[in-house]
C-alpha positions in Angstrom: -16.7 26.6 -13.8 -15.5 30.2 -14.9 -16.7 32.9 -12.6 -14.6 33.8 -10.4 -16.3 34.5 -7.3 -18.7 32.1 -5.7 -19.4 30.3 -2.8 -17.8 27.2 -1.3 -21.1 25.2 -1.4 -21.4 26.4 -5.1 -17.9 25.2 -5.7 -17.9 22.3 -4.3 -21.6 21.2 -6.3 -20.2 22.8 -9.0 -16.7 20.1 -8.3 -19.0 17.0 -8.2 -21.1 18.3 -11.3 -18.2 18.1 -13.1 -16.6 14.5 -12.0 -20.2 12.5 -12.6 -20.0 13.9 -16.2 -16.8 12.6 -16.7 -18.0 9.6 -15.1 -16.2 9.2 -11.7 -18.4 6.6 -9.6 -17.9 8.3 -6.4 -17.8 12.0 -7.9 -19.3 13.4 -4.9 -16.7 11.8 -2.4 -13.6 12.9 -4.7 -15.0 16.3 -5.2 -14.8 16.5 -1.3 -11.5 15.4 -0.7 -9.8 17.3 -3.3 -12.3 20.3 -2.2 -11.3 19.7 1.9 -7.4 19.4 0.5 -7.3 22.7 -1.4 -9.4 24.5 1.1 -7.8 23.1 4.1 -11.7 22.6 5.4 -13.1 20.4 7.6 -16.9 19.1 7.3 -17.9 21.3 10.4 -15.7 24.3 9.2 -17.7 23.7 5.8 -21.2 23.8 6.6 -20.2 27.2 8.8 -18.6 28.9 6.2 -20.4 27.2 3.2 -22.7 30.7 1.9 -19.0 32.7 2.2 -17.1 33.7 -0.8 -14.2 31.3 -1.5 -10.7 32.3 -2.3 -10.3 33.0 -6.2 -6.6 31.5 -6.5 -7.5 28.1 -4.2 -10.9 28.0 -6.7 -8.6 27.7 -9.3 -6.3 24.6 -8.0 -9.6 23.0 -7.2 -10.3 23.4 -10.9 -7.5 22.0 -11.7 -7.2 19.1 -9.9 -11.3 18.8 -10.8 -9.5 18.2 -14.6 -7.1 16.2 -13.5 -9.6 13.7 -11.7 -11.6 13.5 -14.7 -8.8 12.7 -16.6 -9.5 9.4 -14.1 -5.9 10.1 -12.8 -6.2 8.4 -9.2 -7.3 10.7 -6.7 -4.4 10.0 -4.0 -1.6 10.5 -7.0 -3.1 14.5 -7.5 -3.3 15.0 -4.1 0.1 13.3 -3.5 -1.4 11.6 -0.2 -2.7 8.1 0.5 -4.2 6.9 3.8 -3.4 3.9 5.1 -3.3 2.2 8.9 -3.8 5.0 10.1 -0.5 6.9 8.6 -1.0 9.4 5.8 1.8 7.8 3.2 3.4 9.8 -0.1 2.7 8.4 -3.6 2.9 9.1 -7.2 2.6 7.2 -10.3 5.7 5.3 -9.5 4.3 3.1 -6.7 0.7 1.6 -6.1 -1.1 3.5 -4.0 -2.0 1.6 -1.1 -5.5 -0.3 -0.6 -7.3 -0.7 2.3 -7.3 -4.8 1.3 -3.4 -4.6 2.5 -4.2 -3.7 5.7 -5.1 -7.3 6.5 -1.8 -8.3 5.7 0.0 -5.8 7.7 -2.1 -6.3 10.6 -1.3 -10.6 10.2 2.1 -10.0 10.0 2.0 -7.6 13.4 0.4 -10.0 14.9 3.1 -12.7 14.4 5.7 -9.6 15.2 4.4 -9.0 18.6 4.0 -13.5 19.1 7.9 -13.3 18.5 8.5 -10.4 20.5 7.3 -11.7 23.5 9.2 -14.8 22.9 12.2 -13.7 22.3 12.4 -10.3 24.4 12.1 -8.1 22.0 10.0 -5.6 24.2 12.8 -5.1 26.1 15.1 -4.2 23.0 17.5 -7.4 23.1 16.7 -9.5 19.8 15.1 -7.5 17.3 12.6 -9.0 15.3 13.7 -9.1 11.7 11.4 -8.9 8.5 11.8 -8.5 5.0 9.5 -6.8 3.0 9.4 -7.7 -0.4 8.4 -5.6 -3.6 7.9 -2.2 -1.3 6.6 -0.3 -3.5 5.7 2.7 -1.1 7.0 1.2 1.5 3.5 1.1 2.9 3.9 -2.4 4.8 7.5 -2.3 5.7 6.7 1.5 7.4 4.0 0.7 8.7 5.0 -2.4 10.6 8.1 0.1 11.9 5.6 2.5 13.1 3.4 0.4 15.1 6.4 -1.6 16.7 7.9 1.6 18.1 4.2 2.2 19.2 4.4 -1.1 21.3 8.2 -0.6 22.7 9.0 -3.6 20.4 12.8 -4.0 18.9 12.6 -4.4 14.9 14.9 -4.6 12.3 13.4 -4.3 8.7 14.7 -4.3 5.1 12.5 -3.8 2.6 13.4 -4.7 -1.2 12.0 -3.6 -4.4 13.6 -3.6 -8.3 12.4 0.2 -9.1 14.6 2.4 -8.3 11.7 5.3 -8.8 9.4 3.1 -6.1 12.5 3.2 -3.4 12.7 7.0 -3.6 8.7 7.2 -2.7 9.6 4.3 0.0 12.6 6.5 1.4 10.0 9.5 1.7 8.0 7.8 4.0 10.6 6.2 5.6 11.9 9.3 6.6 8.6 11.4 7.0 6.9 8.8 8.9 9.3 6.4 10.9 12.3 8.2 11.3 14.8 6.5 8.6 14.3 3.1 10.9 13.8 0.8 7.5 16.5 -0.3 5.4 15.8 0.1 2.2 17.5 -2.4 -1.0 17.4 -2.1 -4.7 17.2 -5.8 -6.0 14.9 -8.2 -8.0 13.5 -10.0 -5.6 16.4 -11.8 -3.6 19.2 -11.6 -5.8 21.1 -8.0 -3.7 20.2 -9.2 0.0 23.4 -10.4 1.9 24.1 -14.2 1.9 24.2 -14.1 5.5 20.7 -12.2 5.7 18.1 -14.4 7.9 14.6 -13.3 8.4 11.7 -14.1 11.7 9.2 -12.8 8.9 8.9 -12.6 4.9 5.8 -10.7 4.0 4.7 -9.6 0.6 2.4 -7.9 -2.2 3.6 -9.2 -5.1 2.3 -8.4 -8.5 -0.3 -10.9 -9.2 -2.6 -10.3 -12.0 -2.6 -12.3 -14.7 -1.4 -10.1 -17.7 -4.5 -10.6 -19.9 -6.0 -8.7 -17.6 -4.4 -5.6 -17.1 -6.1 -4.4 -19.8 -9.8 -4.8 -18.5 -8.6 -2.9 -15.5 -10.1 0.6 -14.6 -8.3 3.2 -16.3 -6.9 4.5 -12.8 -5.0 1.1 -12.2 -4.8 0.5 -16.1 -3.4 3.8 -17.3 -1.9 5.0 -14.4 -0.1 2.4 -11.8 2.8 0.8 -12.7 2.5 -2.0 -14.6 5.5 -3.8 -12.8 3.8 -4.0 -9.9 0.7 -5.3 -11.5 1.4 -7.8 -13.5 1.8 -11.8 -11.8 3.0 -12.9 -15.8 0.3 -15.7 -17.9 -0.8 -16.7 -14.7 -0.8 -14.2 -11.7 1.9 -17.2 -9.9 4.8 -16.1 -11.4 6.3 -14.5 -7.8 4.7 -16.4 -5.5 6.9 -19.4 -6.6 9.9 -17.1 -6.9 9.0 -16.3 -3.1 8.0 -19.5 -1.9 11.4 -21.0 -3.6 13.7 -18.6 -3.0 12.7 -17.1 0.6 13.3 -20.5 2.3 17.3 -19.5 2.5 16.1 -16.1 3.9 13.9 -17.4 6.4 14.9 -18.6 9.9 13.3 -22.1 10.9 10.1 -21.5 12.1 9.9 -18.1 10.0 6.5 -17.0 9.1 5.8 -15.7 5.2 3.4 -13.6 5.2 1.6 -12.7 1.1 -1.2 -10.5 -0.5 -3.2 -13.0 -2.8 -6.0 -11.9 -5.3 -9.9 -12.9 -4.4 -9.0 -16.5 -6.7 -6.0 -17.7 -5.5 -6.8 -18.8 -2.1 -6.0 -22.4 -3.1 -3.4 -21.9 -5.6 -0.9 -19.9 -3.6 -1.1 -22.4 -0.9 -0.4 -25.3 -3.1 3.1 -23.9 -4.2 3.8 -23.0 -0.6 3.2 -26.8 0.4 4.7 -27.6 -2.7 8.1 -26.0 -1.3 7.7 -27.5 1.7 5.9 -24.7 3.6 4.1 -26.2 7.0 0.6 -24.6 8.6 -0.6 -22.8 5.5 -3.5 -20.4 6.5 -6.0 -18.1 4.4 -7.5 -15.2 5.9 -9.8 -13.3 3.9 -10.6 -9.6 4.0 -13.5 -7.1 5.2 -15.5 -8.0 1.6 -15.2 -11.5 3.2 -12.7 -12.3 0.0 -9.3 -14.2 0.1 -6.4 -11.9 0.9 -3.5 -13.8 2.9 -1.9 -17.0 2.7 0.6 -17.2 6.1 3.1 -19.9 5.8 5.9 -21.4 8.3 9.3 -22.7 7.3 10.3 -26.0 8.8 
């Protein structure tokens, strides 16, 4: 890839060439989006304009974030942009970048949000419905959730909590960008900064929870480039979910609702510490691959 004039459909065959050497699985997917990022193109726009000479200095980002990718740095941390629910969130190598697996548990916990809201009132702006998100990362869930109650006229107040202070600066981006500052954000491990006095309708959270074995079997994406922090669930990918389970019952109201991300294998396992801490009406809800991917609890 060193002329310097060519066309975009040369460019852009010459993009995916490049990734399946280096041995990206879906080289021709991630050669279009960093292609349709650089170029500000559109499929339509594309196939119009695909014979036409492309600009010389654009060619050359698209080269280099062709490198960058095969490299196996993750696609969304080059182009600094991460879909997800519908919102187009910041990340970096500080945060994961959000999956579309989470979505279930965002659109779980909204649906408890708006069973509350109705409740309570909280349509009309009286009694807020509180949540805590825990280990925020990029502030995906927590933003998210603040989004699509404002969408629905329903009254929220959110924290959201994480230990790295380089993953609440991502969080505060979108916070900002995307829901007008309405999250407040906390540095603390886990529980140990909220207020004493803090009381919760909902917990929900993706806590690390691989076992640290194996991290290393990852793909190098995950592996090499995500932070381990936020990977890794200790010997036995439990580790948080009993911190949660024991520790979130004094931040939970009676007849809160917790709300956590589990991997594919711990459908039974998370669910045991939950009853195991007294947790009433435990409930598994799997994913679009038709895998386990929430446990929903409630607090007596």
């Amino acid at each position: 890839m060193t002329e310097t004039a060519c066309s975009y459909r040369q460019c852009l065959q010459d993009g995916q060439r490049l990734l399946e050497q280096a041995g990206i699985g879906e080289a021709a997917h991630d050669a279009w989006l960093l292609f349709s990022q650089v170029f500000g193109m559109s499929r339509a726009r594309y196939y119009m304009d695909m014979n036409r000479i492309c600009d010389p200095e654009k060619k050359i980002q698209y080269e280099k974030w062709l490198e960058l990718r095969a490299q196996r740095i993750p696609l969304q941390h080059i182009t600094g942009c991460a879909p997800f629910m519908g919102y187009d969130f910041y990340v970096n190598k500080h945060v994961l970048t959000p999956r579309a697996d989470t979505e279930v548990l965002v659109e779980k916990t909204f649906e408890t949000v708006k069973e509350i809201a109705g409740e309570s009132g909280s349509t009309d702006g009286k009694i807020p419905v509180r949540i805590l998100d825990m280990c925020t990362g990029s502030g995906c869930i927590a933003v998210s959730l603040a989004c699509m109650a404002g969408e629905q006229g329903i009254s929220c107040e959110i924290m959201a909590a994480d230990l790295s202070s380089e993953a609440l600066s991502v969080a505060a981006r979108n916070n900002r960008e995307l829901c007008q500052g309405q999250v407040c954000l906390v540095q603390s491990n886990l529980f140990e900064s909220l207020p004493d006095t803090a009381e919760f309708d909902i917990i929900v959270s993706n806590p690390p929870y691989i076992r640290s074995e194996e991290i290393d079997g990852l793909m190098p994406e995950v592996r090499d480039h995500e932070p381990r922090m936020a990977l890794d669930g200790k010997e036995d990918g439990l580790y948080f979910y009993r911190k949660l389970a024991r520790e979130g019952r004094r931040f939970l109201k009676p007849g809160g609702r917790m709300f956590l991300e589990i991997g594919y294998d711990q459908g039974v396992s998370v669910p045991e510490i939950l009853t195991g801490c007294g947790y009433l009406q435990c409930g598994v809800f799997r994913d679009l691959a038709g895998l386990d991917r929430v446990v929903a609890a409630v607090r007596p």
